[in-house]
N, C-alpha and C positions, 0 to 999 in steps of 0.2 A: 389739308386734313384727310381726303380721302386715302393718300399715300398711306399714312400714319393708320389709318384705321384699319387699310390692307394687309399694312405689315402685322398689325397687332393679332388679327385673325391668322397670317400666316404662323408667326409666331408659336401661334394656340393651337394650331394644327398638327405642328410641328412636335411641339413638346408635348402634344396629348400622346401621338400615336407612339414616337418613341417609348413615353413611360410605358403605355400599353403593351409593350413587345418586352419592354425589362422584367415588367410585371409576370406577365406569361411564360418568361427565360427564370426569374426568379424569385416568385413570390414577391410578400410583402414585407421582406428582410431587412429596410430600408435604414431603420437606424443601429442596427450591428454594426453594418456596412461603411454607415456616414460616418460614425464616432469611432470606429474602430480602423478607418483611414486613418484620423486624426492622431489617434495613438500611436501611430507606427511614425511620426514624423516624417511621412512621404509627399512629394508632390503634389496624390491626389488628395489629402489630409491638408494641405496649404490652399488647396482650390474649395475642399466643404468647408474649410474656418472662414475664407474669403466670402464665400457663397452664403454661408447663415448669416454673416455681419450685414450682408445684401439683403437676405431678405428681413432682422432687425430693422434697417432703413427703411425698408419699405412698411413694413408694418407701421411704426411707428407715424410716416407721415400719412398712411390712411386715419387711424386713431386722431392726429392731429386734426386732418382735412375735416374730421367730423367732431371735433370740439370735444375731446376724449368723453364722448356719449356712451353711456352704456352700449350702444348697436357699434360704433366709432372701435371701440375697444373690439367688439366679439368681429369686426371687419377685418382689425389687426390681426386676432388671433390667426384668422383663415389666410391672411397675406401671407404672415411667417409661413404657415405650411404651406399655402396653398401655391407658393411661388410663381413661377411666371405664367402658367396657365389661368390664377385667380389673378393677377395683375394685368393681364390682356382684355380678361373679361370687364374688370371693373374700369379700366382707362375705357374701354370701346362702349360701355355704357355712358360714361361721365362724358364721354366726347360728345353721346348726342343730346342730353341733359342740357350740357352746356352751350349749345349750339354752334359745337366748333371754337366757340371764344380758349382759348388755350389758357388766359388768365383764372375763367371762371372755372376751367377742369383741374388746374392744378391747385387752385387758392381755394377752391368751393364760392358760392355766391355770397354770402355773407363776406368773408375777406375780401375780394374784387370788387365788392362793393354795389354787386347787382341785387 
């Protein structure tokens, strides 16, 4: 688990400071940019459709993990945007929540059965 928690922080690190340098290089242009790949049917336009169905997924089994609860949904909401810097956070919090058990961080306690 400790690997897993490393990486997830390196992870966050990682993809904070880049955004932070795009940001600074480019404003906050962000969805021009995403959807307006997608229109040109180009490579990087196959990687944002890939990449929003990704983070769909994700949102979605947070929403699930919390029994689609009012907070469970506004969780999701922030997964979709919030991609893999809000999915680092919330796995490396759910990791010590759960005490490491990997069954309770990805099922939640009530599904694992704790």
């Amino acid at each position: 688990m400790i690997f897993f928690r490393v990486l997830l922080t390196f992870v966050f690190c990682v993809v904070s400071a880049y955004t932070l340098l795009v940001v600074s290089d480019h404003g906050l242009n962000l969805f021009s940019v995403f959807f307006g790949d997608m229109q040109k049917i180009s490579w990087a336009g196959q990687f944002n459709l890939d990449f929003m169905f990704m983070l769909l997924f994700s949102a979605i089994w947070v929403m699930w993990r919390h029994h689609y609860s009012l907070s469970g949904i506004a969780l999701g909401v922030v997964a979709f945007f919030g991609g893999a810097p809000f999915l680092c956070i919330y796995l490396l919090i759910q990791s010590f929540q759960a005490e490491g058990d990997v069954r309770i961080m990805l099922l939640g306690s009530e599904r694992a059965g704790s």
